[in-house]
C-alpha positions as CSV (number, residue, x, y, z in Angstrom):
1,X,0.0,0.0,0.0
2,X,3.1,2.6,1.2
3,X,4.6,1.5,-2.3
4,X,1.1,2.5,-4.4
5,X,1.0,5.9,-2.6
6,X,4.7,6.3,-3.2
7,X,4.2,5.6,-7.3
8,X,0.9,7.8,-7.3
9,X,2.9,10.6,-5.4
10,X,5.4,10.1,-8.0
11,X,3.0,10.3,-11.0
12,X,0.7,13.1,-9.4
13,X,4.5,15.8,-9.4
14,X,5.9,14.7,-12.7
15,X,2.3,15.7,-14.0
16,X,2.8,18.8,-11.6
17,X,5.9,19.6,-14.1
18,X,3.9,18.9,-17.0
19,X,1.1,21.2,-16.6
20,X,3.6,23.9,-15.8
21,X,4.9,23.6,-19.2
22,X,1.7,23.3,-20.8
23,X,0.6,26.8,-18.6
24,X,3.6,28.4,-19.7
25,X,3.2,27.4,-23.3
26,X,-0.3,28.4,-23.7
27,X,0.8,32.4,-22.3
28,X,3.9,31.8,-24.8
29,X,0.8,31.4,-27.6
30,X,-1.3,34.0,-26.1
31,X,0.8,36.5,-25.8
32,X,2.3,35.8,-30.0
33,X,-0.5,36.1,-31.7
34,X,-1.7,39.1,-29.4
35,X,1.6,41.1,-30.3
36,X,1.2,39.4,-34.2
37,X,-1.5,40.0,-35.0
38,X,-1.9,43.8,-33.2
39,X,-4.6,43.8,-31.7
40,X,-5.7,47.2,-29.4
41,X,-3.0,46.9,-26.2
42,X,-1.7,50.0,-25.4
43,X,1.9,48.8,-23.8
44,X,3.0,46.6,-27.1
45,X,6.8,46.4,-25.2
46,X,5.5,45.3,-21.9
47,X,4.3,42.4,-24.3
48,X,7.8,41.5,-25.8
49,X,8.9,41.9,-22.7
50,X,6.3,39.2,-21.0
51,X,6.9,36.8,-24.5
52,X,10.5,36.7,-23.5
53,X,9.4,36.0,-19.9
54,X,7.2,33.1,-20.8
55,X,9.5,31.5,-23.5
56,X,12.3,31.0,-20.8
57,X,9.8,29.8,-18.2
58,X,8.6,27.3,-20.9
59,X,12.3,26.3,-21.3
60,X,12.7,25.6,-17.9
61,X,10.3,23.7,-17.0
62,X,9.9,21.9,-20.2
63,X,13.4,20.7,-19.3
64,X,12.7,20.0,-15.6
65,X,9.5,17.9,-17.2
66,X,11.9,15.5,-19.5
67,X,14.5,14.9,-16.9
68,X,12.0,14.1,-14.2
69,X,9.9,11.4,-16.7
70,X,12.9,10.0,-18.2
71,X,14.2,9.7,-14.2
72,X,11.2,8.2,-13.1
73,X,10.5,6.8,-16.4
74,X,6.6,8.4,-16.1
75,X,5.5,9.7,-19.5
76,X,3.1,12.8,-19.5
77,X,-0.7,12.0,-20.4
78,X,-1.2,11.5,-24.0
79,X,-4.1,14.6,-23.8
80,X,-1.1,16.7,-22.2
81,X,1.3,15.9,-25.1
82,X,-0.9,16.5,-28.0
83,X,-2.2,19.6,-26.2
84,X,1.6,21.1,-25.8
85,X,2.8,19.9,-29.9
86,X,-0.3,21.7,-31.2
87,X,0.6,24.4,-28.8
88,X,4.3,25.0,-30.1
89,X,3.2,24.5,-34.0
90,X,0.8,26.9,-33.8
91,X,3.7,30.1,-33.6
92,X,5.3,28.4,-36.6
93,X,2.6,27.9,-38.9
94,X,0.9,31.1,-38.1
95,X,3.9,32.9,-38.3
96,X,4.4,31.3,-41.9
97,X,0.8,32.1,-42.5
98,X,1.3,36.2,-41.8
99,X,4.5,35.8,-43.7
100,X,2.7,35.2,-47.4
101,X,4.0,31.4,-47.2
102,X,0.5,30.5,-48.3
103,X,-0.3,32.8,-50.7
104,X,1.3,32.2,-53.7
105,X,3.9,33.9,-55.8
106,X,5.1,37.8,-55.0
107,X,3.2,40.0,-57.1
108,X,4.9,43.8,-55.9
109,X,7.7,44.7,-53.0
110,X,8.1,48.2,-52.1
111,X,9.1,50.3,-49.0
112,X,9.1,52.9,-47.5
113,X,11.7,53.7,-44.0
114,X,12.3,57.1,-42.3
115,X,13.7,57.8,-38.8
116,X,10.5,56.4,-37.3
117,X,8.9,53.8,-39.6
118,X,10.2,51.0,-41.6
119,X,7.2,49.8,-43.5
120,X,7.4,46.8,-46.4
121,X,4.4,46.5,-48.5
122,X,4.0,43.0,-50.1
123,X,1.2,41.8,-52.7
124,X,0.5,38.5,-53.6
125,X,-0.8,36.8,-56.8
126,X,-4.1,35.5,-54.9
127,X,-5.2,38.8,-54.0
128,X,-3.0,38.8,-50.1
129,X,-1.8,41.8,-49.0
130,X,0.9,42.1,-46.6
131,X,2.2,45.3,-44.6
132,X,5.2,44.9,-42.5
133,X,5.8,47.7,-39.7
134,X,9.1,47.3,-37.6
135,X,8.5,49.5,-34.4
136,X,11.3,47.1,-31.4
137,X,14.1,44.7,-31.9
138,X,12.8,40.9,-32.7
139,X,9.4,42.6,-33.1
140,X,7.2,44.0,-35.8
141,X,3.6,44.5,-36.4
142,X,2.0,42.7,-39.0
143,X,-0.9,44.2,-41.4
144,X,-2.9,41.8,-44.0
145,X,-5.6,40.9,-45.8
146,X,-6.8,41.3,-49.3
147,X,-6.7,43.8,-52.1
148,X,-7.9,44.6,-55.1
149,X,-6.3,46.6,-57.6
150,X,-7.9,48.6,-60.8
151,X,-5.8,50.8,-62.9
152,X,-3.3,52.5,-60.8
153,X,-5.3,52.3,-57.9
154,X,-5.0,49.3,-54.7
155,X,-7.8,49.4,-52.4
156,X,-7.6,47.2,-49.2
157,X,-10.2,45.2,-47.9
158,X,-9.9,47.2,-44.7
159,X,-7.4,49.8,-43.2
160,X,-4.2,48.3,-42.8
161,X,-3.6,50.1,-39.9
162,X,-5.7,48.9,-37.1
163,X,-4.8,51.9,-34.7
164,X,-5.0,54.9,-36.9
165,X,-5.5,55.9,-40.1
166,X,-2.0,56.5,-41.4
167,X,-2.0,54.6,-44.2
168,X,-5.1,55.3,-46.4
169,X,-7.5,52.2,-47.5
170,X,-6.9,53.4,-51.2
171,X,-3.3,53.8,-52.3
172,X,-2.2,55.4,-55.5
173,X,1.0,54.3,-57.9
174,X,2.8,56.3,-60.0
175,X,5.3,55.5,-61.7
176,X,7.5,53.6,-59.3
177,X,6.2,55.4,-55.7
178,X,3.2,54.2,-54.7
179,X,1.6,57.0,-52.4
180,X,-0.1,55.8,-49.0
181,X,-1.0,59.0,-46.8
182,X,-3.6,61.7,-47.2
183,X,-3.6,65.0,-45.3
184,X,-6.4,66.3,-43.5
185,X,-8.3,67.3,-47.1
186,X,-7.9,64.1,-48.5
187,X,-5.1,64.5,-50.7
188,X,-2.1,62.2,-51.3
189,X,1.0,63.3,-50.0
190,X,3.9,62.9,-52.6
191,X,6.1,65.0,-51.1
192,X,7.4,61.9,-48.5
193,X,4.6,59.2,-47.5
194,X,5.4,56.8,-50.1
195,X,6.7,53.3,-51.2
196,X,9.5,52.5,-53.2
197,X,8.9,49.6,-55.4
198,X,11.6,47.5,-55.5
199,X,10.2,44.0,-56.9
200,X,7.8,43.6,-59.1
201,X,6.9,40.4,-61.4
202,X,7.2,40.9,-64.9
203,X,4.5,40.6,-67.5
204,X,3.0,36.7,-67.8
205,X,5.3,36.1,-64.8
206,X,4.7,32.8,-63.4
């Protein structure tokens, strides 16, 4: 009987381990695709700050969790596995996802960097459009969704800009500046606000 409450004991902490990792995981997630995919938090850098936090607490314990099953040779729950796995694929896959892996072939690249912003404006062949804006170190905000494009004129399928209204939902090419900001009557800016194209995929490209 001592040794059955011994081996339960046993079981009941290296599941204690496991759930730790899982925990820590799932805030790893939470936090990601809150900073990914920008939604309305105020303190984005606490954010990175608390991703960082998380992803060396996952370490940890997901390291304390192996050496403690393979020691007392106690595998976590099947549920617990499959739970974590979908867990850590999840970053990748979406992070693939928000990077145009999916979409097909690069239709246009252009950009546009001054001493604040670094934006990268990407479109895709199956009507994707993806807006890069790199604000910290490690960490940028993400923009996309589709477009639709007649004559000279791209028009987004909503405001690529979430928070503000910075870059217009209609953006006008010219040549090889494509203008993205209106002042306050509505008219483009060409003086500064605009992308550089860099890329763009010739004629019956493929």
């Amino acid at each position: 009987m001592v040794t059955g409450f011994y081996m339960f004991a046993k079981k009941k902490k290296t599941l204690s381990y496991w759930k730790r990792v899982l925990i820590s995981m799932l805030t790893v997630d939470v936090v990601f695709f809150t900073i990914s995919y920008s939604l309305p938090i105020k303190n984005t850098l606490l954010l990175v700050v608390l991703f960082w936090v998380s992803a060396i607490f996952f370490s940890v314990w997901l390291y304390k969790g192996i050496v403690i099953s393979l020691k007392r040779k106690k595998a976590p729950p099947k549920w617990l596995m499959v739970s974590l796995v979908v867990m850590i694929l999840a970053i990748p896959i979406s992070a693939c996802y928000q990077n145009g892996v999916f979409w097909g072939k690069k239709v246009l690249e252009a950009t546009f960097v001054d001493e604040t912003h670094n934006l990268n404006l990407v479109l895709c062949q199956d009507g994707h459009y993806l807006i890069r804006s790199k604000r910290y170190a490690l960490i940028s905000d993400t923009y996309f969704g589709k477009y639709t494009k007649n004559a000279d004129t791209i028009e987004f399928s909503g405001y690529p800009s979430r928070r503000s209204r910075f870059i217009a939902d209609k953006i006008f090419r010219e040549c090889n500046r494509i203008y993205f900001h209106k002042d306050d009557n509505g008219t483009y800016d060409k003086t500064f606000y605009y992308f550089l194209v860099k890329y763009q995929m010739p004629s019956g490209g493929k």
